[in-house]
DRENPAVO-438743 format. One line per 4 residues: number of its first residue (from 0); for each residue x, y, z of C-alpha. Coordinates in Angstrom, 2 decimals. Layout:
DRENPAVO-438743
NUM> X/Y/Z ~ ... .
This chain:
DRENPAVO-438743
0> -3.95/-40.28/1.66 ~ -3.67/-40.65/4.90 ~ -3.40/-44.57/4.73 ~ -0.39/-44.15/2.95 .
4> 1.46/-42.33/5.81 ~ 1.20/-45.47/8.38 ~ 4.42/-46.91/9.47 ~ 5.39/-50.02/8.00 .
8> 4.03/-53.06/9.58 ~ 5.86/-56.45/9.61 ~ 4.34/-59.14/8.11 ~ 2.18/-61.27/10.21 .
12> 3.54/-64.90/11.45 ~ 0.82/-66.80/10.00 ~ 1.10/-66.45/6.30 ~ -1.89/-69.30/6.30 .
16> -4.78/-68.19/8.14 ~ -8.20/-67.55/6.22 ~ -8.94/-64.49/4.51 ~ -11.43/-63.42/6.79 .
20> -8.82/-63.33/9.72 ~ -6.52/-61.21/7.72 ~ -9.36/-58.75/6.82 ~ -10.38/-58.59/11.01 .
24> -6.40/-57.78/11.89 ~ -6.56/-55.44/9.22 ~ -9.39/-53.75/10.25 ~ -8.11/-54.06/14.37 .
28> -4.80/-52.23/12.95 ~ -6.66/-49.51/11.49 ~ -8.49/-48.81/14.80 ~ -5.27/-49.02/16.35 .
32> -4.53/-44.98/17.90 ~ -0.89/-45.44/17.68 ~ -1.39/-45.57/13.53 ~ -3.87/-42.80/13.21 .
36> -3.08/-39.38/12.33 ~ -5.83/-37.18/12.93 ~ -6.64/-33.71/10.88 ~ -5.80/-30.41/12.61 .
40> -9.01/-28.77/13.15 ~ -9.64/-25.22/11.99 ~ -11.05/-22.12/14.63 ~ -13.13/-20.21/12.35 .
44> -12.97/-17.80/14.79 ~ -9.36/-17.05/14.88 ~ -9.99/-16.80/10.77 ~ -8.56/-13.42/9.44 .
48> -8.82/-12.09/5.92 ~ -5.17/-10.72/4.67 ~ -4.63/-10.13/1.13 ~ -1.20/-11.86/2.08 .
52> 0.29/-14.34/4.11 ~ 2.63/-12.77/6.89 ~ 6.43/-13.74/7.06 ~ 7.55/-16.86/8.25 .
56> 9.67/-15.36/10.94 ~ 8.54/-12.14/12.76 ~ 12.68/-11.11/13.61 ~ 13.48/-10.95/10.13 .
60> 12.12/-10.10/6.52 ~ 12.04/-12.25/2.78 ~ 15.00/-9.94/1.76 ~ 16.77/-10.95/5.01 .
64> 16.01/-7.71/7.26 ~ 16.80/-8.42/10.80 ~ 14.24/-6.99/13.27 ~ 15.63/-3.15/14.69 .
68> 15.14/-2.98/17.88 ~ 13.43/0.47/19.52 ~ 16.21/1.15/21.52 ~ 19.23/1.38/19.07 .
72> 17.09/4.33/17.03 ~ 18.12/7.74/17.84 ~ 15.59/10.86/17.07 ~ 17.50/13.10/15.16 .
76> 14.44/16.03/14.31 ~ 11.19/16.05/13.21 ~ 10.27/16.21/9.61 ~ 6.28/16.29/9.28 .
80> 3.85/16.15/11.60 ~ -0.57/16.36/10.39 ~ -3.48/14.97/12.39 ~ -2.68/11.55/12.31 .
84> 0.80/11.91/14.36 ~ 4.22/12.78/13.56 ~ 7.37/11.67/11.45 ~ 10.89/12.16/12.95 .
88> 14.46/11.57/11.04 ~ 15.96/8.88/12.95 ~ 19.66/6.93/12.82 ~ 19.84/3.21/13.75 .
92> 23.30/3.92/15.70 ~ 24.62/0.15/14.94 ~ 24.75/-0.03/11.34 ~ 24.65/4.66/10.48 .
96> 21.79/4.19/8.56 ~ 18.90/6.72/8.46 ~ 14.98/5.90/8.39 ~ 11.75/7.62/8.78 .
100> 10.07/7.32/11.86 ~ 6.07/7.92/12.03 ~ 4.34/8.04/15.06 ~ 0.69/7.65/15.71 .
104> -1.25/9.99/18.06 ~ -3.52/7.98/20.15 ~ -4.31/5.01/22.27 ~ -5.94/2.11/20.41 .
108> -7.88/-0.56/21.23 ~ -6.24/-3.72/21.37 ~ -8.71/-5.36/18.58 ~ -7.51/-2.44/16.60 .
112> -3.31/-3.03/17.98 ~ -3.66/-6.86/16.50 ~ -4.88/-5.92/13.16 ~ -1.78/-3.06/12.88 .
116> 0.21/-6.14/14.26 ~ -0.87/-8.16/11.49 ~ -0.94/-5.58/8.46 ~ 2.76/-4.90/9.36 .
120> 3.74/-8.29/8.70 ~ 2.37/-8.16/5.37 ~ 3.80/-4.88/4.80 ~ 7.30/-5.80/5.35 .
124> 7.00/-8.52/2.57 ~ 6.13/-5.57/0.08 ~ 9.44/-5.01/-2.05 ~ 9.45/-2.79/-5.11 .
128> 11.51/0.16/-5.89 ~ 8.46/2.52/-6.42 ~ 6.50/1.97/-2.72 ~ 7.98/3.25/-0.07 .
132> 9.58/0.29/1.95 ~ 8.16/-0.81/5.71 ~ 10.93/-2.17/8.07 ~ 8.88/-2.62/11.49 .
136> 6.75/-1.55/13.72 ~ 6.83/-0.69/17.55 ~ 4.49/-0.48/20.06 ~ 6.34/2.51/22.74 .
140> 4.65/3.55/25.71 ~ 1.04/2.90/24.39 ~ 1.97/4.90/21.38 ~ 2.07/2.98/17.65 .
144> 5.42/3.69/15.82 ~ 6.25/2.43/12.58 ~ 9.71/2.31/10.81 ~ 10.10/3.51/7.49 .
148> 12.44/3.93/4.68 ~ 13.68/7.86/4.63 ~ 12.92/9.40/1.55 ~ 15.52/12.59/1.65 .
152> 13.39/14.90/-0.88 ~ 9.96/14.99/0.75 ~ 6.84/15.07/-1.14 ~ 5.64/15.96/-4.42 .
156> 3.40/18.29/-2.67 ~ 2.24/21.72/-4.26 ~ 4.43/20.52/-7.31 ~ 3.95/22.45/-10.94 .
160> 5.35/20.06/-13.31 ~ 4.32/20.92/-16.56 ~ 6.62/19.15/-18.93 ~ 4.86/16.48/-20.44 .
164> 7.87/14.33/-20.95 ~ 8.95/14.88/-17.21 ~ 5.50/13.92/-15.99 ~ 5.38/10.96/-18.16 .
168> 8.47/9.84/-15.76 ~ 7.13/10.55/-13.11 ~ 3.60/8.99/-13.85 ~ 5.61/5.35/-14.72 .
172> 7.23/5.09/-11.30 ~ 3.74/5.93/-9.86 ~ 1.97/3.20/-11.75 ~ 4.89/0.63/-11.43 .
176> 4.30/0.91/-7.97 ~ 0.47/0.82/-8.38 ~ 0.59/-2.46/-10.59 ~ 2.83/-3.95/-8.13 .
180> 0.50/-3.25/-5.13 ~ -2.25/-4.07/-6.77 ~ -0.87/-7.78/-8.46 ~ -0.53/-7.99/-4.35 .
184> -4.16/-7.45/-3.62 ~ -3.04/-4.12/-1.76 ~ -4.73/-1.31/-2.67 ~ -4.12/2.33/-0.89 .
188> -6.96/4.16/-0.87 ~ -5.23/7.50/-0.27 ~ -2.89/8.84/-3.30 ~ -2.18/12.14/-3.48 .
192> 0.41/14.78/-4.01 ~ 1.73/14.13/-0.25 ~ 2.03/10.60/-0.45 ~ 3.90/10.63/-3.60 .
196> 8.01/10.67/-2.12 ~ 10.92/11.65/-3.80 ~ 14.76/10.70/-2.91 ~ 17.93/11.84/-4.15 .
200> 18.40/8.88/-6.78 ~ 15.30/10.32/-8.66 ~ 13.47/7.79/-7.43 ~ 9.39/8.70/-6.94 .
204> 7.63/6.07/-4.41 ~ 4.34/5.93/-3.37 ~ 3.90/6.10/0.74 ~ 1.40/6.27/3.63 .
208> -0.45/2.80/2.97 ~ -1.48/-0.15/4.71 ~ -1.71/0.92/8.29 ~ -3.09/4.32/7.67 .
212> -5.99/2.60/6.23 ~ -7.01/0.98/9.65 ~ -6.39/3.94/11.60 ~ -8.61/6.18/9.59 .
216> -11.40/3.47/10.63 ~ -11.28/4.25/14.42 ~ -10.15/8.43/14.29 ~ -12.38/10.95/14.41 .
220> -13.74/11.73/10.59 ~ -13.27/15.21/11.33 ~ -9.34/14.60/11.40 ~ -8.71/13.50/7.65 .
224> -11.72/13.52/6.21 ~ -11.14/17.37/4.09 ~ -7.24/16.14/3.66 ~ -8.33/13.42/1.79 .
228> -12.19/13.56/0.48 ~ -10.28/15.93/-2.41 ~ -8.62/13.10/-4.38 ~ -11.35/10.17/-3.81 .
232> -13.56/8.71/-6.55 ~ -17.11/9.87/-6.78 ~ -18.62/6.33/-6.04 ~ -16.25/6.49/-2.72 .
236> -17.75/10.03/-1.97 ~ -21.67/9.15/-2.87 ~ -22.32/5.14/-2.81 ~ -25.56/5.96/-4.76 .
240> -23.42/7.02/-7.74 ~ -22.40/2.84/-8.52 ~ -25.30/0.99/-6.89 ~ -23.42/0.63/-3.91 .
244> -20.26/-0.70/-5.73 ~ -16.82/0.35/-5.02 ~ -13.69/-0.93/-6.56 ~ -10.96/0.68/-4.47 .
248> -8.88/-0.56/-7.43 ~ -10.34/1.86/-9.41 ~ -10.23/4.48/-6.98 ~ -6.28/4.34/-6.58 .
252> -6.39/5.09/-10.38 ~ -8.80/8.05/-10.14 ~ -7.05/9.25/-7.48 ~ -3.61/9.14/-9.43 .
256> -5.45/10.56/-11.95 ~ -6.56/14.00/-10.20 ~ -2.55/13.95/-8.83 ~ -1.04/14.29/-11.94 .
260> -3.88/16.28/-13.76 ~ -3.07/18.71/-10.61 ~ 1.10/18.40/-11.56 ~ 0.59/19.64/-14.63 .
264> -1.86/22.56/-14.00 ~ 0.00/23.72/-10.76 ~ -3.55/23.94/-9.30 ~ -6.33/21.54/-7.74 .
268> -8.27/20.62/-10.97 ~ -11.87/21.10/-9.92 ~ -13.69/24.14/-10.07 ~ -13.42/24.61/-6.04 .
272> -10.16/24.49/-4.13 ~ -9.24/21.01/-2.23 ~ -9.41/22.72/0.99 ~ -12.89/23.72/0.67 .
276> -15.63/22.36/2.60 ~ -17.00/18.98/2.29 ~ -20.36/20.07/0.63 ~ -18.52/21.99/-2.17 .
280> -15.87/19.10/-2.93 ~ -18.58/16.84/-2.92 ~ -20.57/18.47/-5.66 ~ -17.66/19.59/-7.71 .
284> -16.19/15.76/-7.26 ~ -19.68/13.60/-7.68 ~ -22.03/16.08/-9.65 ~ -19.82/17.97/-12.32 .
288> -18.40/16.40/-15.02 ~ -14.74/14.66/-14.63 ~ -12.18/17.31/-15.10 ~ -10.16/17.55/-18.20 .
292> -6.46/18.04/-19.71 ~ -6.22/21.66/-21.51 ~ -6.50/22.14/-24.85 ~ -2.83/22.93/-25.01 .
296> -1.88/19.80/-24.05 ~ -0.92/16.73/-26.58 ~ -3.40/14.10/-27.38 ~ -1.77/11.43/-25.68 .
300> -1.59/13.25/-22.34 ~ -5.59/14.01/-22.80 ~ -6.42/10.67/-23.67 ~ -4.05/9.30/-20.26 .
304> -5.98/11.32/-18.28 ~ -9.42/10.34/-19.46 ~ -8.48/7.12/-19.27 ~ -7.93/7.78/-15.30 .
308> -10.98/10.17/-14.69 ~ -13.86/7.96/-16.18 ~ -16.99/8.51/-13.90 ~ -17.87/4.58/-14.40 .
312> -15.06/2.72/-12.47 ~ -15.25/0.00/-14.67 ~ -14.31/1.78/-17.60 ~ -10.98/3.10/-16.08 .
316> -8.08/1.19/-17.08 ~ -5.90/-0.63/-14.56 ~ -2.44/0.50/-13.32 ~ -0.87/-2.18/-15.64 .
320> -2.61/-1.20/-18.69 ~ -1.94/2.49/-18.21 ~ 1.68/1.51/-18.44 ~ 1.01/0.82/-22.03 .
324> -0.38/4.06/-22.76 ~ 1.19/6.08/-25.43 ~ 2.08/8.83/-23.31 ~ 4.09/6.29/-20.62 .
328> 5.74/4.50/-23.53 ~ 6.69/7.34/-25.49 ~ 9.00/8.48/-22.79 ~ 10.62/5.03/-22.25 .
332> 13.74/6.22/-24.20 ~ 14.40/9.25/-22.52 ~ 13.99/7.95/-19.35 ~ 17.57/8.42/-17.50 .
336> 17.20/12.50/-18.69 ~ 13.24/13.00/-17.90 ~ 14.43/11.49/-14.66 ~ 17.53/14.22/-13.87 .
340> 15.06/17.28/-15.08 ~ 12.54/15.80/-12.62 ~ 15.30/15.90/-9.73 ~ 16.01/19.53/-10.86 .
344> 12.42/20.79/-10.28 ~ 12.33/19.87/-6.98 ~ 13.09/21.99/-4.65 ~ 15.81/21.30/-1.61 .
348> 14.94/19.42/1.03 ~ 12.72/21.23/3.54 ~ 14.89/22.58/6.65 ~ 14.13/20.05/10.13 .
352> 11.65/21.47/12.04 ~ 12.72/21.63/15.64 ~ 12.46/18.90/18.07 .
């Protein structure tokens, strides 16, 4: 209470007068200003809704990062580039460590600047060894640049993995990294095959979250719509499909779904290719049936991926009850081998494109 915090006040010299004299003093104390502590009061309209709260201290992070600064990063070439902007290999020349640079085409409003501002923040605080770790964030001659951890065997793009047991590796560190996100209250809204990152400790992290999500609000559609429209849930594609209702938790999971369905066929797993047009993924996504394991596949890996690809988002389980699925836990003891034959069907590292 807020009584309680008052200073305390001597006693007063007259330990005889009436009752009703102490009660007045007691009552001219409490008016006193000099005793009163008054309650902060809140500006709903500086209120912002973060699934997180930021960092205590924007020059350094909860695992004791110290803030990079823009200057000390060297390009060294670029390794990826799409519609959205452009990732360079850079070295921070003080300490000879390498990151992942990505920056973003175009000049945003400053509504739009805050709210990147803001995400980033929360982003840094996100610490598990299956997402792909956010250092800082620059804002460079109008242009939005965001430091990233380098992941030195690119994507799992265009990947044929058809070993169950190596797919059951991989599909672990995807969902570890899911659950984690998700016990966060982040969700990412765009898994696929690209954003899925590989590094030489055999390690498979999930990138491209977080910021990409705001920036897809304010670029043209036409930019990433195709790119991405491919691995999103049908409710996301046609609202009319669940009332309205979308859980993006459940999306992640359908998404992951289609990902690894597509590992182990080699092949986009809907009757149309995922570069078609918009009309024809939209029909094959929200009007055919959800696609299915082959027959030649085991049980297990049928049932994981049905358990993914249910049409009714409720009935798809959650990232951390997938990772009680038969087919994740019947790899657990071959982990540290699945894990090397995974490394060995990758290919090498794409050359550097040049700068």
């Amino acid at each position: 209470m807020i009584s309680e915090m008052r200073p305390n006040q001597s006693p007063p010299p007259n330990a005889n007068n009436n009752h009703h004299h102490q009660n007045n003093n007691s009552k001219d104390r409490r008016r006193r200003k000099d005793l009163t502590l008054p309650l902060p009061q809140r500006d709903t309209n500086l209120a912002v809704p973060l699934p997180l709260p930021p960092t205590s201290a924007p020059s350094s992070g909860p695992s004791g990062h110290q803030f990079i600064p823009f200057p000390e990063l060297e390009r060294l070439n670029r390794i990826g580039s799409g519609s959205g902007g452009t990732v360079y290999k850079v070295l921070h020349r003080t300490t000879n460590r390498v990151y992942a640079l990505k920056v973003i085409y175009g000049h945003h409003e400053d509504s739009v600047r805050r709210q990147i501002h803001r995400e980033i923040q929360i982003l840094r605080d996100v610490d598990d060894p299956n997402v792909v770790k956010c250092h800082d964030m620059y804002d460079h001659n109008g242009e939005i640049q965001v430091l990233l951890e380098f992941m030195d065997e690119g994507s799992l793009e265009g990947k044929h993995i058809p070993q169950e047991n190596h797919l059951a590796d991989l599909a672990r560190q995807i969902l570890r990294g899911l659950a984690y996100l998700h016990r966060r209250h982040i969700v990412h809204r765009d898994i696929k095959p690209s954003n899925l990152l590989v590094n030489s400790r055999r390690q498979v992290k999930i990138a491209d979250f977080g910021v990409g999500r705001i920036l897809n609000q304010t670029m043209d559609p036409c930019n990433s719509s195709v790119g991405t429209i491919a691995y999103m849930s049908p409710e996301r594609i046609n609202t009319d499909i669940n009332d309205g209702q979308y859980d993006a938790y459940a999306g992640d999971i359908w998404s992951l779904g289609v990902s690894i369905l597509e590992f182990y066929m080699g092949r986009f797993p809907f009757a149309v290719g995922r570069q078609g047009d918009w009309a024809s993924l939209m029909c094959a996504i929200c009007m055919s049936q959800p696609p299915e394991a082959p027959h030649t596949a085991s049980p297990d890996f049928r049932d994981f991926v049905s358990r993914c690809l249910q049409r009714d988002p409720s009935r798809r389980w959650t990232a951390s009850r997938l990772l009680s699925h038969p087919f994740i836990t019947h790899g657990s003891p071959h982990q540290t081998q699945i894990s090397h034959n995974l490394h060995q069907l990758l290919p090498p590292p794409p050359r550097p494109l040049p700068s």
